[in-house]
C-alpha positions in Angstrom: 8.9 13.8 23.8 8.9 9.9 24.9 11.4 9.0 27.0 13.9 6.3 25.8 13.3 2.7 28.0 15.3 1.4 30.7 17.6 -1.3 29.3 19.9 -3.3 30.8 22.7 -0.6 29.3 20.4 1.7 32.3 20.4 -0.3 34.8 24.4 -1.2 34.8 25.5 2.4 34.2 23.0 3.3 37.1 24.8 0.7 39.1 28.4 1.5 38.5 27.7 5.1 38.7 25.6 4.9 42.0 22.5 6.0 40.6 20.2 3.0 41.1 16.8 3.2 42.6 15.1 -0.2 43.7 11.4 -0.9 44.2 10.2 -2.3 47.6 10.8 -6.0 47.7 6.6 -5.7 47.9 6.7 -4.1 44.7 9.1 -6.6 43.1 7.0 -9.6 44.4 3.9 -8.1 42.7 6.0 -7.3 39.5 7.6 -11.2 39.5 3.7 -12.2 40.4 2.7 -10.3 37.6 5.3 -12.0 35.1 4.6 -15.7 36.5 1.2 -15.7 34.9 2.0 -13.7 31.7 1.8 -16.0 28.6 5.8 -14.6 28.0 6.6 -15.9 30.9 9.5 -18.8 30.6 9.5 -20.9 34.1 12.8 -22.8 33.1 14.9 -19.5 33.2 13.0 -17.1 34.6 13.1 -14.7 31.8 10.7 -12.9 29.4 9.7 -14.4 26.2 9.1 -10.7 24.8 11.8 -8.4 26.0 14.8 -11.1 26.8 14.9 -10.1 30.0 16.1 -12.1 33.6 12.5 -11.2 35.5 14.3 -10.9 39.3 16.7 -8.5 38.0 14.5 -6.4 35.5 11.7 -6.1 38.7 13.9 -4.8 41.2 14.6 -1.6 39.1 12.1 0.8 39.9 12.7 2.8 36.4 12.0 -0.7 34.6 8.7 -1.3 32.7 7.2 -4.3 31.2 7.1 -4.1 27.2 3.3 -5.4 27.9 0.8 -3.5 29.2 1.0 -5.5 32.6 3.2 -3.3 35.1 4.9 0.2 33.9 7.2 1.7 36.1 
């Protein structure tokens, strides 16, 4: 069975309940690296084109995953 993504739904209820794991800020800078040169990239807010997303907060999750194939988790 595929497991279900990490949403932003995840990542809160992992917070509040204290079950949150973080990347390595090394790992988040190669993440945000990776996102600065994807095409879905948007520089004026930071965010994903393709999943929505705020990029500094989406890499620091270590369960979170790019919808493309760039960086998984």
């Amino acid at each position: 069975m595929t497991p279900k993504p990490f949403t932003l739904i995840n990542a809160v209820a992992d917070v509040i309940t204290g079950n949150a794991e973080y990347i390595d800020k090394a790992g988040q800078d190669a993440r945000l690296a990776t996102c600065k040169v994807c095409s879905f990239h948007r520089v004026a807010t930071n965010t994903c084109g393709d999943c929505h997303c705020w990029l500094p907060g989406k890499t620091k999750f270590l369960k979170s995953s790019c919808p493309q194939p760039t960086w998984q988790t």
